[in-house]
mmCIF file of the C-alpha atoms, coordinates in Angstrom:
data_MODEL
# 
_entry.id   MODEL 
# 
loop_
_atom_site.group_PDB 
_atom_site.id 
_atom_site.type_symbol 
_atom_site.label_atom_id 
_atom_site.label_alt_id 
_atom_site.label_comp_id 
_atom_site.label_asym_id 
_atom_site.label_entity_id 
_atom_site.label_seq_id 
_atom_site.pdbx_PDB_ins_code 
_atom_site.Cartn_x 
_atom_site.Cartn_y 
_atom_site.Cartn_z 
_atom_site.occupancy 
_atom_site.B_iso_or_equiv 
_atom_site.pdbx_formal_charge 
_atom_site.auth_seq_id 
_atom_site.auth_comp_id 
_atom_site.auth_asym_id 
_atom_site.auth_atom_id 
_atom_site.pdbx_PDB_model_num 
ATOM 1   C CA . UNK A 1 1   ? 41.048 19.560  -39.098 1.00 0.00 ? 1   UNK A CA 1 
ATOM 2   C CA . UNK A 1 2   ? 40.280 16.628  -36.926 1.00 0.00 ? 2   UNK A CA 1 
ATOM 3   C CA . UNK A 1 3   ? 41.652 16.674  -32.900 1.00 0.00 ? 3   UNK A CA 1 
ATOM 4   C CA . UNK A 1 4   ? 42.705 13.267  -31.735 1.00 0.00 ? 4   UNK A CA 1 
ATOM 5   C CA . UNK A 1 5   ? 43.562 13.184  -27.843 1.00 0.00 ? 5   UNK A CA 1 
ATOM 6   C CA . UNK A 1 6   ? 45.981 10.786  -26.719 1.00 0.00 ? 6   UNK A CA 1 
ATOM 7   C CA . UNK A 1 7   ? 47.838 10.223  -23.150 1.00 0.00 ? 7   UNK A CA 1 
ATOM 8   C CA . UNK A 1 8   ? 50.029 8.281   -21.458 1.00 0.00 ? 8   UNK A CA 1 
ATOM 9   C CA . UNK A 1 9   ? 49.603 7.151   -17.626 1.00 0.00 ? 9   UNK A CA 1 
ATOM 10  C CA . UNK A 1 10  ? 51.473 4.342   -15.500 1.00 0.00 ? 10  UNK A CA 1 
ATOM 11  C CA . UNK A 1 11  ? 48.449 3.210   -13.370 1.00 0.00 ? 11  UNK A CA 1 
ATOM 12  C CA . UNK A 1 12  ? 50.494 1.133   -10.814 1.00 0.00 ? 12  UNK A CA 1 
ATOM 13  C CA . UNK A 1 13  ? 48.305 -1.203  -10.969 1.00 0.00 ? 13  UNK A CA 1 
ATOM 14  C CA . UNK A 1 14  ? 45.302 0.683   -10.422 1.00 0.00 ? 14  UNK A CA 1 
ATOM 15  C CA . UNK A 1 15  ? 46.218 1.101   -6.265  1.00 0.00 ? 15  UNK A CA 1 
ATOM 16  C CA . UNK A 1 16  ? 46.177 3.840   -4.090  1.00 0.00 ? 16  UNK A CA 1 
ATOM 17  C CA . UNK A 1 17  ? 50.011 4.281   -3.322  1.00 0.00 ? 17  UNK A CA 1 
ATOM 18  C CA . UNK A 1 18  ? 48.485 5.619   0.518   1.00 0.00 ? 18  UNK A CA 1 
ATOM 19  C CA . UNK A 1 19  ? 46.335 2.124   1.369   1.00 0.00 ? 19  UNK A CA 1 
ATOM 20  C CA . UNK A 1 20  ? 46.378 0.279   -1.639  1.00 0.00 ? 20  UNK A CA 1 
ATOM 21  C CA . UNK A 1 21  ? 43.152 0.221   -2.295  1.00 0.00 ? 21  UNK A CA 1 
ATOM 22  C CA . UNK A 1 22  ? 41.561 0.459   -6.067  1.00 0.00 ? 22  UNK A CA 1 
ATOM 23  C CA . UNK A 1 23  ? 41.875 3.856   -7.377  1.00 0.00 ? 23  UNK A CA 1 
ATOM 24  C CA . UNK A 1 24  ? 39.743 3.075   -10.802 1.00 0.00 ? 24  UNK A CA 1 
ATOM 25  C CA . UNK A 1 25  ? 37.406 5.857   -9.950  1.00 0.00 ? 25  UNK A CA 1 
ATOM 26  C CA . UNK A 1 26  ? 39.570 8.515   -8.857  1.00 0.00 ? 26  UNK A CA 1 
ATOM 27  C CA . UNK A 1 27  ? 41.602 8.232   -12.466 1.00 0.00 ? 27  UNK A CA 1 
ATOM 28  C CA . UNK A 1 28  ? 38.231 8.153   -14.594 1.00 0.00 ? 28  UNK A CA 1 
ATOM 29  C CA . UNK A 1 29  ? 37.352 11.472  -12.546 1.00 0.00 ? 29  UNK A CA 1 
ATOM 30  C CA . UNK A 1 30  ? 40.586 12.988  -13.615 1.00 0.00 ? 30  UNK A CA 1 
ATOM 31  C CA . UNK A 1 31  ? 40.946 11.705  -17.298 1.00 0.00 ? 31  UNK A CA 1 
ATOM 32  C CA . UNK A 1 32  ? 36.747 11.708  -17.956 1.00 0.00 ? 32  UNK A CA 1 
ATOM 33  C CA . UNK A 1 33  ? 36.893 15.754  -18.757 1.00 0.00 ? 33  UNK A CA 1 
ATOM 34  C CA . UNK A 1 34  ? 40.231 15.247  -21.464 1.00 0.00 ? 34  UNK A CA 1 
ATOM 35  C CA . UNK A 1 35  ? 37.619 12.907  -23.622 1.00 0.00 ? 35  UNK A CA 1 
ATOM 36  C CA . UNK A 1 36  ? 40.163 10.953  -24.835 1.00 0.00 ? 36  UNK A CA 1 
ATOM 37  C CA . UNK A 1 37  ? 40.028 9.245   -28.099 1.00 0.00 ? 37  UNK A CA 1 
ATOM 38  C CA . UNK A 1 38  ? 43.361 6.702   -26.892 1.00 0.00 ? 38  UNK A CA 1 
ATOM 39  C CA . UNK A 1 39  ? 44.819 5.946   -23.927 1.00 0.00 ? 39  UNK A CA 1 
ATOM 40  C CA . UNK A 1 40  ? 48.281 4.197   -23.008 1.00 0.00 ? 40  UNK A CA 1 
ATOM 41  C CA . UNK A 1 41  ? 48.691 2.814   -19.894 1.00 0.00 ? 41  UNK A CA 1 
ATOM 42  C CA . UNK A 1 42  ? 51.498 1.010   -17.813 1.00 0.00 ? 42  UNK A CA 1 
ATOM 43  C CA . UNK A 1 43  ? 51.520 -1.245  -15.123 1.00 0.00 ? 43  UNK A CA 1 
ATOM 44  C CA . UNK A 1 44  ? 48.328 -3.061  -15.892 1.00 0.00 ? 44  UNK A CA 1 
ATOM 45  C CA . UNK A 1 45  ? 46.907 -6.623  -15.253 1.00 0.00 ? 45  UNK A CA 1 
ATOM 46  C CA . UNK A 1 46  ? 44.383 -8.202  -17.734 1.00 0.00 ? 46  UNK A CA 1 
ATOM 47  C CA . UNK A 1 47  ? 41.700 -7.890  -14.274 1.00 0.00 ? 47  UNK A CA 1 
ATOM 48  C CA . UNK A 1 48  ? 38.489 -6.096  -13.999 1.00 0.00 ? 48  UNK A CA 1 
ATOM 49  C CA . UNK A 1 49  ? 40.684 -3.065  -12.996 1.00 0.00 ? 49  UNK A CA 1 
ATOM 50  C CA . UNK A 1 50  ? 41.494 -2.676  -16.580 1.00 0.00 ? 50  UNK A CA 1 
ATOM 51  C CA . UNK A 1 51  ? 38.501 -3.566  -17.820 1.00 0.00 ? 51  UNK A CA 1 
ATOM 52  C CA . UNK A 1 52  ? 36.602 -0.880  -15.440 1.00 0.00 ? 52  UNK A CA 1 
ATOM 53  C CA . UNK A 1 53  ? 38.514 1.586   -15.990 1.00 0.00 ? 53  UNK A CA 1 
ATOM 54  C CA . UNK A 1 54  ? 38.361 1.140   -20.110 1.00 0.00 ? 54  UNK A CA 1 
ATOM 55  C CA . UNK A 1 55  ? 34.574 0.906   -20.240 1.00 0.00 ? 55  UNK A CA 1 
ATOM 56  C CA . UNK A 1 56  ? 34.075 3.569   -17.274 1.00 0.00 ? 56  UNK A CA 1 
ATOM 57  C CA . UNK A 1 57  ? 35.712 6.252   -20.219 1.00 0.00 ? 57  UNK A CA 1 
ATOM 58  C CA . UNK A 1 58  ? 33.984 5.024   -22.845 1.00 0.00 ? 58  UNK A CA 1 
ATOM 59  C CA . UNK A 1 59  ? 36.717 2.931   -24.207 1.00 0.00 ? 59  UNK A CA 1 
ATOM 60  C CA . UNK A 1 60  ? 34.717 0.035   -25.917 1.00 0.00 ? 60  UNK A CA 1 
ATOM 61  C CA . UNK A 1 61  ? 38.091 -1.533  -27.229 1.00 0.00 ? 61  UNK A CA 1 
ATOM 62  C CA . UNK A 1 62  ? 40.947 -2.654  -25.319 1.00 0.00 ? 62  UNK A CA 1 
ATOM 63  C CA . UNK A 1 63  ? 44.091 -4.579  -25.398 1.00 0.00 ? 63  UNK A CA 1 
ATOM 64  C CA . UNK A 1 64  ? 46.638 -5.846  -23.058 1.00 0.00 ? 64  UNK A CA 1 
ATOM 65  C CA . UNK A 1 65  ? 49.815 -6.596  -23.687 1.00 0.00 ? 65  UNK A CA 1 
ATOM 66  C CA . UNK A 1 66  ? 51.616 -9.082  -21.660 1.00 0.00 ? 66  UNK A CA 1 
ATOM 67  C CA . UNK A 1 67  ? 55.007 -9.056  -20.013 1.00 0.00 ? 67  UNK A CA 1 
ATOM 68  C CA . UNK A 1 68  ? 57.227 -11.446 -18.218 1.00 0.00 ? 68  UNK A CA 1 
ATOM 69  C CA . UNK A 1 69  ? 56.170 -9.600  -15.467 1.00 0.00 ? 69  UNK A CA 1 
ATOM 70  C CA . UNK A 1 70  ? 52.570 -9.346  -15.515 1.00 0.00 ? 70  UNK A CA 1 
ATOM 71  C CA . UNK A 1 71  ? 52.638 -6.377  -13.496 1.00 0.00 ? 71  UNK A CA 1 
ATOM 72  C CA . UNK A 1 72  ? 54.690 -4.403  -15.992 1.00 0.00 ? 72  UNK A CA 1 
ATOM 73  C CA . UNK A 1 73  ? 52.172 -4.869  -18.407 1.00 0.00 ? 73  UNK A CA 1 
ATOM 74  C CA . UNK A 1 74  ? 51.199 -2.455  -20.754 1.00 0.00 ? 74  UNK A CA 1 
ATOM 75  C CA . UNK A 1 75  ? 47.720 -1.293  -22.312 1.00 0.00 ? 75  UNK A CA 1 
ATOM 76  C CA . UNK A 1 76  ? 45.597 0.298   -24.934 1.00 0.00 ? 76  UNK A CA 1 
ATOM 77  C CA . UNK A 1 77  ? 42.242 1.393   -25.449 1.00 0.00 ? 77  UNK A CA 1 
ATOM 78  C CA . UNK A 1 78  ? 40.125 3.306   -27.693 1.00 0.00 ? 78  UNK A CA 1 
ATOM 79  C CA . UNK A 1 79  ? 37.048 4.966   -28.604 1.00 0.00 ? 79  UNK A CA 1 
ATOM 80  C CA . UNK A 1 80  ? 37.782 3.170   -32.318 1.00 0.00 ? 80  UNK A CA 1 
ATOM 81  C CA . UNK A 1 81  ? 37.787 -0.414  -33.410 1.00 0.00 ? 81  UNK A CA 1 
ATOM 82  C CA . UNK A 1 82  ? 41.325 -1.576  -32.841 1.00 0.00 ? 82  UNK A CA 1 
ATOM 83  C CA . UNK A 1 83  ? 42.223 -3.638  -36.038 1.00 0.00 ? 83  UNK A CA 1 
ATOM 84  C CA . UNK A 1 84  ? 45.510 -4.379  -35.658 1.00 0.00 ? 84  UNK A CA 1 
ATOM 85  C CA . UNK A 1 85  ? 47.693 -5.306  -32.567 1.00 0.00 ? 85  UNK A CA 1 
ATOM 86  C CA . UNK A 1 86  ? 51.345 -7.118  -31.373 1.00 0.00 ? 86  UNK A CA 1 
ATOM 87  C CA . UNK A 1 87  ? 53.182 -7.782  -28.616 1.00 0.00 ? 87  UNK A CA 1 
ATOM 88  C CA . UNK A 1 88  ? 56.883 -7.670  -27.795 1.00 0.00 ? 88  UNK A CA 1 
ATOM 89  C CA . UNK A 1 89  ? 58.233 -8.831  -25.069 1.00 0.00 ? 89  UNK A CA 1 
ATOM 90  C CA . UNK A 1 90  ? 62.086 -8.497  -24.090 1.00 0.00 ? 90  UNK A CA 1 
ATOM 91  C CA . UNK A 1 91  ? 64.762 -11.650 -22.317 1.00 0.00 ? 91  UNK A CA 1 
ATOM 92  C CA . UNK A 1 92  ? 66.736 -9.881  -20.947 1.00 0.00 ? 92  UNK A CA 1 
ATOM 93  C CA . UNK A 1 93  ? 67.530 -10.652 -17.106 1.00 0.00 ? 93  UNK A CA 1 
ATOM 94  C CA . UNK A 1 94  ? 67.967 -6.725  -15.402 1.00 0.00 ? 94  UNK A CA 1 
ATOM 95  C CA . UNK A 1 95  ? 67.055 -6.374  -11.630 1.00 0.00 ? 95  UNK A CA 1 
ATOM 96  C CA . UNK A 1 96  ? 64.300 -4.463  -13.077 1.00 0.00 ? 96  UNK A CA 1 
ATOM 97  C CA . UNK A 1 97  ? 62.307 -6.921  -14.527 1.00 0.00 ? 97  UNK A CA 1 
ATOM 98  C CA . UNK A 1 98  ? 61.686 -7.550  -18.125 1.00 0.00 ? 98  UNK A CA 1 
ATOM 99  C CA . UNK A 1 99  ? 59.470 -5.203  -20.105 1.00 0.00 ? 99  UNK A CA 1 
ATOM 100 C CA . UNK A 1 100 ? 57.207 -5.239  -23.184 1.00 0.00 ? 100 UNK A CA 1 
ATOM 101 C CA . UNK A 1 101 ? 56.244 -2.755  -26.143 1.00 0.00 ? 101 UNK A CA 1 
ATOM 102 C CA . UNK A 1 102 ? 52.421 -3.037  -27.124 1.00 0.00 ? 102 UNK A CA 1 
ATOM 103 C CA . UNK A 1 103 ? 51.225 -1.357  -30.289 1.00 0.00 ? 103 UNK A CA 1 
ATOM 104 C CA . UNK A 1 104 ? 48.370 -1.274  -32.701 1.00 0.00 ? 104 UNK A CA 1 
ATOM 105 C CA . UNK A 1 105 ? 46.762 0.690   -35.776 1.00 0.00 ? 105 UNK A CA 1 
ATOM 106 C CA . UNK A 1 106 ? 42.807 1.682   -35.769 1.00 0.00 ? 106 UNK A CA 1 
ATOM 107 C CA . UNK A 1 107 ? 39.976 1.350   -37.837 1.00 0.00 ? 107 UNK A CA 1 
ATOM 108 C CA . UNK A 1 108 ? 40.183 4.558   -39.697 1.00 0.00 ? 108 UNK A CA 1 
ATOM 109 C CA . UNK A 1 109 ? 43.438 5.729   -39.167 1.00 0.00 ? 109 UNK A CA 1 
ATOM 110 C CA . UNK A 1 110 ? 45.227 3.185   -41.626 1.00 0.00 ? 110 UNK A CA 1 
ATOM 111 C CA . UNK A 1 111 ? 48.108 5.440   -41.599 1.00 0.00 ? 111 UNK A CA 1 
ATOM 112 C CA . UNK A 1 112 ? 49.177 5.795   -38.100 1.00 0.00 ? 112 UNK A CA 1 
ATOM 113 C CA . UNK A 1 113 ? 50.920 3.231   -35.554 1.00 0.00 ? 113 UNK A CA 1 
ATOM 114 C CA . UNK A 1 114 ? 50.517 3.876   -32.091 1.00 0.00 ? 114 UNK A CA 1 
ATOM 115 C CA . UNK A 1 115 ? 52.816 1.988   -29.434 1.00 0.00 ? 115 UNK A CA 1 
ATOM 116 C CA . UNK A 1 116 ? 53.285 1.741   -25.626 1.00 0.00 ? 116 UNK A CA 1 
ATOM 117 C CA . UNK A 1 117 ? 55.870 0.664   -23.754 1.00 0.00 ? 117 UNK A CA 1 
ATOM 118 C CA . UNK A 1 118 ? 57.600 1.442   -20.157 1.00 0.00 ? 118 UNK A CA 1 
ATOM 119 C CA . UNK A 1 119 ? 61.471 1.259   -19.545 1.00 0.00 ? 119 UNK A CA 1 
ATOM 120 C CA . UNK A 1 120 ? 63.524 -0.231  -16.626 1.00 0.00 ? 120 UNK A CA 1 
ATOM 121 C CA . UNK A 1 121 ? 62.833 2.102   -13.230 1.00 0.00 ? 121 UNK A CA 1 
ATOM 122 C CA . UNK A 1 122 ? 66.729 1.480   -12.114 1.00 0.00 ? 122 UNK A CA 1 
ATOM 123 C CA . UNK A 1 123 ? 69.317 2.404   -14.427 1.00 0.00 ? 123 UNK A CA 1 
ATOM 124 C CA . UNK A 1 124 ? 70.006 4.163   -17.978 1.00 0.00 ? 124 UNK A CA 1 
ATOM 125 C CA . UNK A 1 125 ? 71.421 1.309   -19.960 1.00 0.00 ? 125 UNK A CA 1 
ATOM 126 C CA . UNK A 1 126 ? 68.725 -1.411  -19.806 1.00 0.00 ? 126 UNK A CA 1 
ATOM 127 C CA . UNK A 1 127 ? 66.364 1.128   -20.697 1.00 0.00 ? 127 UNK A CA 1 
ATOM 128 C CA . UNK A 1 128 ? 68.698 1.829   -23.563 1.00 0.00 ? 128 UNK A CA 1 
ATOM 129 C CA . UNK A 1 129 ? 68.672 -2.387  -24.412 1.00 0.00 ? 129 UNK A CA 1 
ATOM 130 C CA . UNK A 1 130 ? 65.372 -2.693  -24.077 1.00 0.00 ? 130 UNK A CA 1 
ATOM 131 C CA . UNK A 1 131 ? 64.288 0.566   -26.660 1.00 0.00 ? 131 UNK A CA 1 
ATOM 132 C CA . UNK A 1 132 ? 66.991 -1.004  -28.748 1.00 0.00 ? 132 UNK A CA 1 
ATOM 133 C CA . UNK A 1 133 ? 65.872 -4.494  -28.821 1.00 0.00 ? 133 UNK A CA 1 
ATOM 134 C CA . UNK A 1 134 ? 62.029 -3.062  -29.934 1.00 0.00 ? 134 UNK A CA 1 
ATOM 135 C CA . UNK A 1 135 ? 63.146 -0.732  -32.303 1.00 0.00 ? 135 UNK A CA 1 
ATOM 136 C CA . UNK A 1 136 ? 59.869 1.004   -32.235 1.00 0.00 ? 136 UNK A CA 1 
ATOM 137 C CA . UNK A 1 137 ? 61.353 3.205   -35.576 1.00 0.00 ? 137 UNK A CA 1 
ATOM 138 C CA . UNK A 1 138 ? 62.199 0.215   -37.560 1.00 0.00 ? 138 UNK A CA 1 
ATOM 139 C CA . UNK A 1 139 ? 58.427 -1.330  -36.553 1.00 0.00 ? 139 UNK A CA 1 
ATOM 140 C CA . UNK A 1 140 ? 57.523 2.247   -38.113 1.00 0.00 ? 140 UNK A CA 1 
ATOM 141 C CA . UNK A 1 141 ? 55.326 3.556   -34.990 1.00 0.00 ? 141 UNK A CA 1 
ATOM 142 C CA . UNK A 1 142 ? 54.667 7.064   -35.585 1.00 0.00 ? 142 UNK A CA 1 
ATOM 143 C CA . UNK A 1 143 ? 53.466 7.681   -31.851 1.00 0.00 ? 143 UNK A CA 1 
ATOM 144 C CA . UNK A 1 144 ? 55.450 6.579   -29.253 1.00 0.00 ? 144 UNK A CA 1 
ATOM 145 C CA . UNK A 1 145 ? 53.886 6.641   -25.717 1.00 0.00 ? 145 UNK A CA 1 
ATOM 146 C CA . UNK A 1 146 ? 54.923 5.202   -22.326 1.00 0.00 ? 146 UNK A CA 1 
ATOM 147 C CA . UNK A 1 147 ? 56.913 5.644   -18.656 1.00 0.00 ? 147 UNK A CA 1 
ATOM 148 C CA . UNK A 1 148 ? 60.154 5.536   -19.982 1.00 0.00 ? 148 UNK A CA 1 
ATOM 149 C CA . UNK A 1 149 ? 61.718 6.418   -16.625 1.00 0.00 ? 149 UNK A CA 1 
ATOM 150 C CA . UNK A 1 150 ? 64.165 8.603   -18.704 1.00 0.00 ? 150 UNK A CA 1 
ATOM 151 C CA . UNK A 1 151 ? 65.258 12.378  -18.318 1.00 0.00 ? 151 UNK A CA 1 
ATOM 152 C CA . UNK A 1 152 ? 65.465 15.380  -20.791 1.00 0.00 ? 152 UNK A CA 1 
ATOM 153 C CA . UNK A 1 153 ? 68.291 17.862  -19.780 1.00 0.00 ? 153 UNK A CA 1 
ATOM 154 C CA . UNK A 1 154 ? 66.610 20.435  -21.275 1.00 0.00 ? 154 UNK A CA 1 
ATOM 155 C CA . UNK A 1 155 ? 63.131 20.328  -19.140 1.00 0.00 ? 155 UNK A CA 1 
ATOM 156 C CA . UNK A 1 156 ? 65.330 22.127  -16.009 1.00 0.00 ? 156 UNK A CA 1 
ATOM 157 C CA . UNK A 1 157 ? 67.170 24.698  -15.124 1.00 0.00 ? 157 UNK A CA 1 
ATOM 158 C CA . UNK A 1 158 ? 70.480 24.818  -13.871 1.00 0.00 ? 158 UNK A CA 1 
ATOM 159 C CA . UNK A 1 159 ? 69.373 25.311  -10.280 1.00 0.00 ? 159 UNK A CA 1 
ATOM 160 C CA . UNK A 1 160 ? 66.808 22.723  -10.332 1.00 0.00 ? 160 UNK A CA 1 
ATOM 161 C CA . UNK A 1 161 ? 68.895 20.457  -11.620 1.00 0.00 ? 161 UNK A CA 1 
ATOM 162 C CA . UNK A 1 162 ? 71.462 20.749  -8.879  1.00 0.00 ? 162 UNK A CA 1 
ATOM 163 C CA . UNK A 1 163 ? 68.904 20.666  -6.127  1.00 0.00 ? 163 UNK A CA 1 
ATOM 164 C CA . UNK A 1 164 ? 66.370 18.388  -6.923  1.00 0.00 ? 164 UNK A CA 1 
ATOM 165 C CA . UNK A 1 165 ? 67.451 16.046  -9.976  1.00 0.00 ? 165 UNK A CA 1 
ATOM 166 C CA . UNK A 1 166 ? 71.043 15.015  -9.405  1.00 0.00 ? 166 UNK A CA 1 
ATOM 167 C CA . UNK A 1 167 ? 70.225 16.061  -5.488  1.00 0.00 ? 167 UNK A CA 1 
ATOM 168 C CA . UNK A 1 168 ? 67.469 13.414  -5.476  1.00 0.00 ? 168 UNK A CA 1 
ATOM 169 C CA . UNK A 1 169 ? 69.730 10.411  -7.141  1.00 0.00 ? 169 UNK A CA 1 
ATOM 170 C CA . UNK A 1 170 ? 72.535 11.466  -4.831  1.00 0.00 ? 170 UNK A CA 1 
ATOM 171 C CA . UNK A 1 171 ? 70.600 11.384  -1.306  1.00 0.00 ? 171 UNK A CA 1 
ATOM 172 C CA . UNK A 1 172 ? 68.545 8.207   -2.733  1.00 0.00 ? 172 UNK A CA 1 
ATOM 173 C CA . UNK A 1 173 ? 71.748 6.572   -4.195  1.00 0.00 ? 173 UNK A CA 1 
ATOM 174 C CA . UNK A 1 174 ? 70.425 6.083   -7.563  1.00 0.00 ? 174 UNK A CA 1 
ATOM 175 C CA . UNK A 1 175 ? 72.606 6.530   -10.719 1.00 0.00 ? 175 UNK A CA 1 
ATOM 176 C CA . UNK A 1 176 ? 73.509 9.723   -11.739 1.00 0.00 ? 176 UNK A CA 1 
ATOM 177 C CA . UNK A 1 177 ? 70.916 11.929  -14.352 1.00 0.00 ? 177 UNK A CA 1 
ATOM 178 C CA . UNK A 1 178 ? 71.337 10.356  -17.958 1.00 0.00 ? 178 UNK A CA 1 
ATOM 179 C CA . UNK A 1 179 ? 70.037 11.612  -21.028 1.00 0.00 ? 179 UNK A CA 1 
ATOM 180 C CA . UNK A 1 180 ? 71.178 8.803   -23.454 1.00 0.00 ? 180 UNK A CA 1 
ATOM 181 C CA . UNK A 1 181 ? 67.901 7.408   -24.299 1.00 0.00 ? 181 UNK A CA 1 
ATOM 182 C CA . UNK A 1 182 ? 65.662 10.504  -24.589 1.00 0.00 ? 182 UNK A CA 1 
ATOM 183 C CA . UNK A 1 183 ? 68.857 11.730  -27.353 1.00 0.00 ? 183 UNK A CA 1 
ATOM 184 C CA . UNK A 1 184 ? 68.574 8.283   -29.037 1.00 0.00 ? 184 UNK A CA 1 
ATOM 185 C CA . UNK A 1 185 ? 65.069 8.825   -29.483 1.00 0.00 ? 185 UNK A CA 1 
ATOM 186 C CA . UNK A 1 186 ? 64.763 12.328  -30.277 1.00 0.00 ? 186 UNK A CA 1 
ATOM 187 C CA . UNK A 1 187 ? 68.076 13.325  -32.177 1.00 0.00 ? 187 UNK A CA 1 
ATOM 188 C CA . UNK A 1 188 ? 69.181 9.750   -34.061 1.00 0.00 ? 188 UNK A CA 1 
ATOM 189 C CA . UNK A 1 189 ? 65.841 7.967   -34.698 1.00 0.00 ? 189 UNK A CA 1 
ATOM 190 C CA . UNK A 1 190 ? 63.379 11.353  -34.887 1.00 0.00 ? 190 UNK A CA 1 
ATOM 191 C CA . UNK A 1 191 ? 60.569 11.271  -32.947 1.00 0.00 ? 191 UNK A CA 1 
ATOM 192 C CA . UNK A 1 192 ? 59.489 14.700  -31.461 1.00 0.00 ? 192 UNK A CA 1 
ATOM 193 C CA . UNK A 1 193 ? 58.961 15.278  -28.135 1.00 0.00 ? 193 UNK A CA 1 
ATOM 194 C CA . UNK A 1 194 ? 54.931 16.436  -28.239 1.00 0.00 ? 194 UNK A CA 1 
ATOM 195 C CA . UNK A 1 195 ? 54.939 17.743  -24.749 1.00 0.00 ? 195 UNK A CA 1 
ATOM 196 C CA . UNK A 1 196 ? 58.138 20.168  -25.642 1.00 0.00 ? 196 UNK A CA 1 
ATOM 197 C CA . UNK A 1 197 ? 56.608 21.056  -28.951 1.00 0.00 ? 197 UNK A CA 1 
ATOM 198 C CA . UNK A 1 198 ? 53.668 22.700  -27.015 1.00 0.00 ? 198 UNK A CA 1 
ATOM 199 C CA . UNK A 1 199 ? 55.256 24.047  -24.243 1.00 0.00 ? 199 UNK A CA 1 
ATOM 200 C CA . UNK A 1 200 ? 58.862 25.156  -24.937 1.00 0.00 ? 200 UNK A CA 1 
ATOM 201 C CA . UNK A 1 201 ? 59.392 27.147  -21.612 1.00 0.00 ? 201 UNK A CA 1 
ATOM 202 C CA . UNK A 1 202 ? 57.906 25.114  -19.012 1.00 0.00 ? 202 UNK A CA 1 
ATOM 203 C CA . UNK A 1 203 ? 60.384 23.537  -16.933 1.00 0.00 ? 203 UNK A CA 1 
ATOM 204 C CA . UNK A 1 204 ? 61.160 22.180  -13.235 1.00 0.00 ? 204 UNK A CA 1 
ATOM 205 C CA . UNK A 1 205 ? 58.243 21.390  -11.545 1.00 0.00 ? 205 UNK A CA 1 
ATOM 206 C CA . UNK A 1 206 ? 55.374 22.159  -13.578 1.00 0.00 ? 206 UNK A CA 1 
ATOM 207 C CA . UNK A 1 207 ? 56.224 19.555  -15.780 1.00 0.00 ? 207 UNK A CA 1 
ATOM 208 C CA . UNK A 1 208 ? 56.748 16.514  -13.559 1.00 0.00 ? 208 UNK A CA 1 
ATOM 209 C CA . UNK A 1 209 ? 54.972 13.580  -14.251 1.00 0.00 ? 209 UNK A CA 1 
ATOM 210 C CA . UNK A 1 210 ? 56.196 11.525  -11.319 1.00 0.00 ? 210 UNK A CA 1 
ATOM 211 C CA . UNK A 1 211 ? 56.826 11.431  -7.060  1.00 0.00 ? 211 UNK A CA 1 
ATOM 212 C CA . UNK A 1 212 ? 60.574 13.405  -7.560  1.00 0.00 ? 212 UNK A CA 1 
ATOM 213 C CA . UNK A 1 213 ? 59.756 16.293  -9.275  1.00 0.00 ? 213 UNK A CA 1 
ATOM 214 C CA . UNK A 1 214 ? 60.780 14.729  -12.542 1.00 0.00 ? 214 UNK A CA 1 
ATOM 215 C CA . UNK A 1 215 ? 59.128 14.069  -15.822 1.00 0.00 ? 215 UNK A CA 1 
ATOM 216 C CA . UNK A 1 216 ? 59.910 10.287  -17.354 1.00 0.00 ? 216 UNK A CA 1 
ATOM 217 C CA . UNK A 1 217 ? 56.410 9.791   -19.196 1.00 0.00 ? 217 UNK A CA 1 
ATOM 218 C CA . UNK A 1 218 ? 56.341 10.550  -22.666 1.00 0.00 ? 218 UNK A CA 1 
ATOM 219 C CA . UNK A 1 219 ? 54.479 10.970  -26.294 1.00 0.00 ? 219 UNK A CA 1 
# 
């Protein structure tokens, strides 16, 4: 059976969240030893940051999908010819910008739709507009990948929850958790979770993907 490795990563723009500066190198040292066959990324600009960090992994094809927003911008690239690509961007007018969904099929996998995209940062029901205004399962992706900026009750305990989850949003004075758009996804429209379908019992820390001990990236 053939392995094809996929991941998702918000690259903020390719900056060093201590100075700022370019961190293209430090992420090719960290993904190089995954030899990736795709990769999704958020948060990109069509720049020679992108295009560095593609052809620094190997990545010989590339896309960029614009948004409103050019920094919310989303990305592909992959070690096979991409022959088929769209773009979708949203209109609608959230505090949080407005926000795209990039896929594309490759040469050689006729039968597989890959798609990117990366959800409001601020609050539960524009991310919920926004994954219902791309219907991703009526464009029949099969792999779903981005930041969606969305929780999964079931990836903590009870204790964790309390303390650092709803803790976090209440000292920062951020909504509430919500689980509305991981259950949309997962329970009415059928996508699996790939991370949970590996690793069933790892929860609270060791599976955040993000700054507050939380994990809102997803395949």
């Amino acid at each position: 059976m053939m392995t094809f490795r996929l991941a998702t990563i918000n690259v903020h723009s390719f900056r060093n969240p201590k100075n700022y500066d370019s961190n293209v190198i430090d992420l090719v040292s960290l993904l190089q030893p995954l030899n990736l066959d795709l990769i999704a990324t958020e948060e990109i600009q069509n720049n020679n940051h992108w295009t560095n960090f593609c052809r620094n992994l190997g990545f010989e094809h590339f896309i960029h999908g614009q948004c409103g927003q050019d920094y919310f911008a989303n990305g592909i690239a992959s070690r096979h010819p991409i022959k088929f690509h769209s773009n979708q961007s949203d209109s609608f007018s959230y505090s949080g910008g407005t926000r795209a969904l990039l896929q594309c099929r490759l040469d050689g996998f006729d039968n597989l739709t890959f798609g990117v995209t990366h959800l409001d940062h601020l609050a539960e029901d524009p991310r919920l507009k926004q994954i219902e205004y791309f219907k991703p399962h009526k464009q029949n992706i099969d792999i779903l990948m981005g930041d969606m900026n969305a929780l999964t009750r079931d990836d903590y305990s009870d204790d964790y929850f309390s303390k650092t989850v709803f803790g976090q949003r209440k000292k920062s004075g951020w909504e509430k958790p919500r689980f509305d758009l991981t259950h949309l996804i997962t329970h009415e429209w059928d996508y699996q979770d790939a991370f949970k379908l590996k690793n069933p019992k790892i929860k609270d820390e060791q599976l955040a993907t993000c700054a507050y001990g939380t994990r809102i990236d997803y395949i």
